[in-house]
C-alpha positions in Angstrom: 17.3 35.3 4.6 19.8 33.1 6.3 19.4 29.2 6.8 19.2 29.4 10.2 16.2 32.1 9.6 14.7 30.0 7.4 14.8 26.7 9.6 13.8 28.8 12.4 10.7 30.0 10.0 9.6 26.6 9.2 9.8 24.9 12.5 7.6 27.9 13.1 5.1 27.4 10.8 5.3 23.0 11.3 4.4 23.6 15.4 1.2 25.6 13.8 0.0 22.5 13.2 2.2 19.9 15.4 2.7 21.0 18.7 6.8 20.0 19.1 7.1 19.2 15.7 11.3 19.0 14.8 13.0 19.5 11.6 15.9 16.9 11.0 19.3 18.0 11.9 21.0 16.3 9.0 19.4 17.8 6.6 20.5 21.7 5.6 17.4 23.9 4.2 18.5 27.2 3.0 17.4 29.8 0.0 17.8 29.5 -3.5 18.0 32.2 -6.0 14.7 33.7 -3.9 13.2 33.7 -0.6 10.4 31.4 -2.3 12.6 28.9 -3.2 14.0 26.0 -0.8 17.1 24.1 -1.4 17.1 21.2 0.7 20.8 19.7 1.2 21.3 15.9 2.1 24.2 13.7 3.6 25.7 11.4 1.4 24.5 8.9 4.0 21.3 9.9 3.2 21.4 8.6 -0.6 23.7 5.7 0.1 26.7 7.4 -0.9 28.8 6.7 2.7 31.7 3.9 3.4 29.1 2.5 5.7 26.5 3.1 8.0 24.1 4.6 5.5 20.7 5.5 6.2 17.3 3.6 5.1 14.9 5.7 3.5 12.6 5.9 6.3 14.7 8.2 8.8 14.2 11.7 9.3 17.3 12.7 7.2 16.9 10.8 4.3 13.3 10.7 3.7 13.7 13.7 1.4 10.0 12.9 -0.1 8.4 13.5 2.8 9.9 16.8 4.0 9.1 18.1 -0.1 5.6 17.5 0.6 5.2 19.1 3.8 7.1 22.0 3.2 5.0 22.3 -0.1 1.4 21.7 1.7 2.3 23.8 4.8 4.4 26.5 4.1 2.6 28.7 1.5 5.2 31.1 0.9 7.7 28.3 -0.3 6.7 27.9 -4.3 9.9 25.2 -5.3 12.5 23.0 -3.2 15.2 22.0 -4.5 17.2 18.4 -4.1 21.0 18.8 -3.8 23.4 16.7 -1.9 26.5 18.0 0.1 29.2 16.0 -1.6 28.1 14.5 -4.5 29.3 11.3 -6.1 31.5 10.6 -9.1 30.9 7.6 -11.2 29.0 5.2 -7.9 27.5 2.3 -9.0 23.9 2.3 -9.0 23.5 -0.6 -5.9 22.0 -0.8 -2.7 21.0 2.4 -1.1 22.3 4.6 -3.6 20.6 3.0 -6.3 17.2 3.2 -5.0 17.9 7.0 -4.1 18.3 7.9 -7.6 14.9 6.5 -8.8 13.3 7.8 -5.9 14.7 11.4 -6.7 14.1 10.6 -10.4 10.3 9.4 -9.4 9.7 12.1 -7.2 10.7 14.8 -10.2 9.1 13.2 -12.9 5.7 13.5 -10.5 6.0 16.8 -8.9 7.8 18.9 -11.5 6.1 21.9 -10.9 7.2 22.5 -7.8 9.7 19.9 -7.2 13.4 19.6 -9.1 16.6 18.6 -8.6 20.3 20.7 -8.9 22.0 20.5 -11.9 24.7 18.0 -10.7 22.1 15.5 -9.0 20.1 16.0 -12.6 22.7 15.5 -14.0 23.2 12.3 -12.0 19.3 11.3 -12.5 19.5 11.6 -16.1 22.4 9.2 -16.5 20.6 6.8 -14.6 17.4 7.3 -17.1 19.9 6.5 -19.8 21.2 3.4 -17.7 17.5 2.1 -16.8 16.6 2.8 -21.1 19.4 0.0 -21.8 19.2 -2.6 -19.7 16.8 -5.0 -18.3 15.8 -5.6 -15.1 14.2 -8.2 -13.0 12.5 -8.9 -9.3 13.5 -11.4 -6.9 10.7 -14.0 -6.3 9.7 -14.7 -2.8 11.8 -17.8 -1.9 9.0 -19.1 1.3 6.3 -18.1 3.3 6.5 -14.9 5.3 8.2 -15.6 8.8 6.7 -14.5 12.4 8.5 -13.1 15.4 7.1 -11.3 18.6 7.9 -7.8 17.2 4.6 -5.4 17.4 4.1 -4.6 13.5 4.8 -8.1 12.6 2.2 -9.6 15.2 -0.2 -6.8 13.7 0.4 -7.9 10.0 0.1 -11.8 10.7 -3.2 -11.1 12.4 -4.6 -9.1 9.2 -3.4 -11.8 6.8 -5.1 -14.3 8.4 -7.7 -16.1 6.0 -10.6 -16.0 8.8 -10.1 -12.8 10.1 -12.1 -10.1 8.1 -10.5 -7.3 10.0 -8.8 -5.5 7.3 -11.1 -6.4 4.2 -13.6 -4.7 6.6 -11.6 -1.7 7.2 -11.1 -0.9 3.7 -14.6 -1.2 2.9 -15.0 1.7 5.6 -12.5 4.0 3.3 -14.3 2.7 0.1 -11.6 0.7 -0.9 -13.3 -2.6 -2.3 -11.7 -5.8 -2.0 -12.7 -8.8 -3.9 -15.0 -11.3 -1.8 -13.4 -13.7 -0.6 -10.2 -11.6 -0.4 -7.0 -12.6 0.9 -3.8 -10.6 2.0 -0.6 -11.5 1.7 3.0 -11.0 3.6 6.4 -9.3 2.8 6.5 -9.0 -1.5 10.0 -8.6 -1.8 11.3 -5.3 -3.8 14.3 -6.2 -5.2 15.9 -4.8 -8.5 18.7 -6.6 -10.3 20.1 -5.9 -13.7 19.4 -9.0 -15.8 19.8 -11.6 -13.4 19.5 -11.8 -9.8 22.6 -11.9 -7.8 24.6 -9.8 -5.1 26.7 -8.2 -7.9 23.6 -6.9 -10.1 21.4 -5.8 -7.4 20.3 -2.4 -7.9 18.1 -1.7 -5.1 18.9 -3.0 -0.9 17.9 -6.8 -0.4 17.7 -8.5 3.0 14.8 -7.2 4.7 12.7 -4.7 2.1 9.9 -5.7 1.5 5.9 -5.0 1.3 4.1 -5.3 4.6 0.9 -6.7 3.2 -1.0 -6.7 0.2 -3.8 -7.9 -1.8 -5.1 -8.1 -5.5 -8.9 -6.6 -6.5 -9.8 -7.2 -9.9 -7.4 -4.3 -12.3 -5.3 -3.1 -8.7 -3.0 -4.1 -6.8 -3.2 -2.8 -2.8 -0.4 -2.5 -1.0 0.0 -1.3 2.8 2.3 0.0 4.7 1.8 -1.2 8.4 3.2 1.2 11.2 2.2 0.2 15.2 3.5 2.9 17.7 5.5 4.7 14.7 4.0 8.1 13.8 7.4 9.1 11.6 7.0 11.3 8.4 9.0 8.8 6.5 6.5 6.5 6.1 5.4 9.0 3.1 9.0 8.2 1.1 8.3 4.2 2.1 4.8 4.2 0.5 5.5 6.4 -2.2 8.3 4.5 -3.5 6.6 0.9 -3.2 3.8 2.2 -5.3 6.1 3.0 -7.9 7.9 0.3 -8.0 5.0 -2.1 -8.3 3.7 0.8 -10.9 7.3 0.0 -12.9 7.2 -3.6 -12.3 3.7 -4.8 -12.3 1.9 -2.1 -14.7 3.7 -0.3 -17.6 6.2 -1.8 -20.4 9.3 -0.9 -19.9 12.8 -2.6 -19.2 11.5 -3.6 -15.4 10.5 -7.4 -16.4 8.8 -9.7 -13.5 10.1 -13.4 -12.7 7.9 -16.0 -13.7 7.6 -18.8 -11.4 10.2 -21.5 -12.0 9.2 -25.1 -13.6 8.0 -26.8 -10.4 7.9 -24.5 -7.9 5.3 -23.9 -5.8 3.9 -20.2 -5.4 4.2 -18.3 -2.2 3.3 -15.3 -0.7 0.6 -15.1 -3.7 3.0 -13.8 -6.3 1.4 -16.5 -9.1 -1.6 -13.3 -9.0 1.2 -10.9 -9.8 2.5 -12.6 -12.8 -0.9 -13.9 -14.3 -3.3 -11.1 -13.9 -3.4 -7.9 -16.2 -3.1 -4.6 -13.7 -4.2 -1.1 -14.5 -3.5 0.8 -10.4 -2.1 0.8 -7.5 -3.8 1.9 -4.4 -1.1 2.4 -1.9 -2.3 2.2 1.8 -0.7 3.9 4.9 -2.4 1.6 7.6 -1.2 2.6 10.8 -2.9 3.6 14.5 -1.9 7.1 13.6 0.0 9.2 11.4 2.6 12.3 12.0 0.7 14.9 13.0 1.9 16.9 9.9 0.8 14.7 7.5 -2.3 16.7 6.8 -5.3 15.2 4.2 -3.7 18.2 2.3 -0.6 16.0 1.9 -2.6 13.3 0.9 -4.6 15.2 -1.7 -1.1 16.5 -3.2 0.4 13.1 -3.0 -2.3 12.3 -5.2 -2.5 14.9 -7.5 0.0 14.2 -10.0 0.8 10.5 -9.3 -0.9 9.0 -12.4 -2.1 5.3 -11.8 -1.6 5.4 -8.0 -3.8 5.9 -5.5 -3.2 6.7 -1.9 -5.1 6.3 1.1 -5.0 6.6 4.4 -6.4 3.9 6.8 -6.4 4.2 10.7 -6.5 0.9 13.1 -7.4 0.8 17.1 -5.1 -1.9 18.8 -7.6 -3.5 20.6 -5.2 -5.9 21.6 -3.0 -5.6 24.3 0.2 -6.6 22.2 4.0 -5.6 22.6 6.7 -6.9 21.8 8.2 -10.0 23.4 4.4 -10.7 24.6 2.0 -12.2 22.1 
């Protein structure tokens, strides 16, 4: 079968089940050693690896998480896909975009190994990074202030369900059987940072500036996270949520070289991260809250998204805007 075949057979099978549904054009899909086998071929500006201009990991051609899945839960007669990337990169330092590619694609393999894996060169790539993560220690960036507010929709949206009085979200979780603690309060924008032993431009491992965690909340052993979309029905919110669970999982959870902040002598906590640093956590439930997902994502993506991913949980929540908000009119 010829990649154009095969595109042609997927976008087939996708509009099964989303009427118009597209398959990014910067991403090449073509067969492996069998017709059951996918290789799915991303731009270097898709992991980071570009002069400039690279893309976040949201966007259609870079959220290589997302298209896994739904190739996997929709198309039955694909049994493996296969990560590679058009030119791959000699000897790039592990910052910024690129850097956060690598332990997604390493995340992504260590949870989905039996039908996910990578080619040999981006293994080999992966594995080096292993090594690199095995020797080193790393630390977060502690929120620096309280979240801001500006008249974009899905920032109006998250400042209404933080607010103390407003039970709308602890009530919407309840609905899911997701139980908060009483009284419960959410929080805004958890930075995600990674810096190899100190924080600073030159040892940031993952992007800075504006990554962050929409909301989220403590409940006894967990910590919830959500990932707010308003008007954004994009598969890549899949990649996003996946890769904040685990690095909360990395950070928050197990022992390994991914060490949290403390708060400094004096300083006053914001944003809630004192309940990060002095409470013992066993999960992460990781929360797509949005007023409606991607047609494709299917609660057979859910259920495979949670099959192997150890001490994470995801969920789905939906929200009505009630509200006539839009940006530039609160």
């Amino acid at each position: 079968m010829c990649p154009e075949s095969l595109k042609s057979k997927m976008k087939a099978r996708f509009r099964e089940i989303a009427k118009g549904a597209e398959i990014p054009k910067n991403i090449r899909f073509y067969p492996g050693e069998d017709e059951q086998i996918v290789v799915m071929e991303l731009q270097p500006r898709a992991i980071g690896a570009a002069p400039k201009e690279n893309w976040n990991m949201q966007t259609d051609d870079a959220a290589f998480e997302a298209w896994a899945l739904l190739i996997h839960a929709h198309c039955d007669c694909v049994r493996q896909v296969v990560l590679t990337v058009s030119s791959m990169p000699r000897n790039l330092p592990y910052r910024g975009h690129y850097g956060r590619f690598v332990y997604r694609a390493m995340k992504f393999q260590e949870q989905f190994a039996e039908w996910f894996s990578l080619s040999p060169e981006l293994e080999g790539i992966v594995e080096k990074f292993r090594e690199y993560l095995a020797v080193h220690r790393f630390c977060n960036n502690v929120p620096s202030g309280e979240a801001g507010e500006n008249d974009h929709l899905e920032n109006q949206i998250e400042a209404l369900f933080a607010q103390e009085q407003t039970p709308l979200l602890a009530n919407l979780c309840r609905e899911h059987g997701l139980l908060l603690e009483e009284p419960c309060q959410f929080f805004r924008q958890l930075p995600v940072g990674l810096f190899e032993e100190q924080v600073s431009e030159e040892t940031r491992v993952f992007t800075g500036g504006k990554s962050a965690i929409d909301l989220w909340t403590t409940a006894g052993e967990n910590i919830v996270l959500f990932e707010l979309k308003a008007n954004n029905r994009k598969v890549g919110i899949l990649s996003e949520v996946m890769f904040y669970a685990n690095y909360l999982t990395d950070m928050f959870l197990v022992q390994n070289t991914f060490i949290p902040q403390k708060l400094p002598a004096g300083k006053k906590p914001c944003r809630g991260y004192d309940r990060l640093v002095s409470h013992f956590f066993r999960r992460v439930c990781a929360v797509m809250l949005t007023d409606g997902l991607h047609s494709l994502i299917t609660p057979e993506v859910l259920q495979e998204m949670n099959r192997n991913a150890g001490p994470i949980q995801f969920y789905d929540l939906r929200y009505v805007q009630k509200l006539q908000l839009s940006e530039g009119h609160p």
